[in-house]
C-alpha positions, 0 to 999 in steps of 0.5 A: 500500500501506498504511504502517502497523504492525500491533501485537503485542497483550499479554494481561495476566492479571487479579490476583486479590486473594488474600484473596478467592480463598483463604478461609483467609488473614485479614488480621492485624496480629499476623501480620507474614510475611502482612503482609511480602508487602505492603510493599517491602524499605524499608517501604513500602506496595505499592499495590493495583494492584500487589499486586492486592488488591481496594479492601476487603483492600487498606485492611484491609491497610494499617490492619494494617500500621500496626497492627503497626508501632506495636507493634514487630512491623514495620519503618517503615523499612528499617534501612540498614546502612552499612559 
């Protein structure tokens, strides 16, 4: 007899970039609640992988973001309280 496991195969589901499936959302610097879905509690960008933004949204995205903190409508980083 064979000594060998079968795998349990995991079907993942394909993101889809929310941009290009709901036409009405934009991408806009002056919009910091869309803009705050894509970054972390610290600021940080999340990657395209993660946040399955197709490579064109995900660079409008980032350059609003960049946008937006250079006027003061975002964070560069999480403000750390420590008490």
């Amino acid at each position: 007899m064979p000594s060998f496991k079968r795998r349990k195969r995991i079907f993942r589901r394909r993101k889809v970039c929310r941009f290009c499936a709901e036409s009405s959302l934009l991408v806009d610097y002056k919009n910091p609640r869309t803009l705050r879905l894509f970054t972390t509690e610290r600021g940080k960008i999340i990657p395209r992988r993660i946040s399955g933004n197709c490579a064109k949204h995900q660079r409008k995205v980032t350059t609003a973001i960049k946008r937006a903190r250079s006027i003061a409508l975002m964070p560069y980083a999480a403000s750390l309280s420590r008490t």
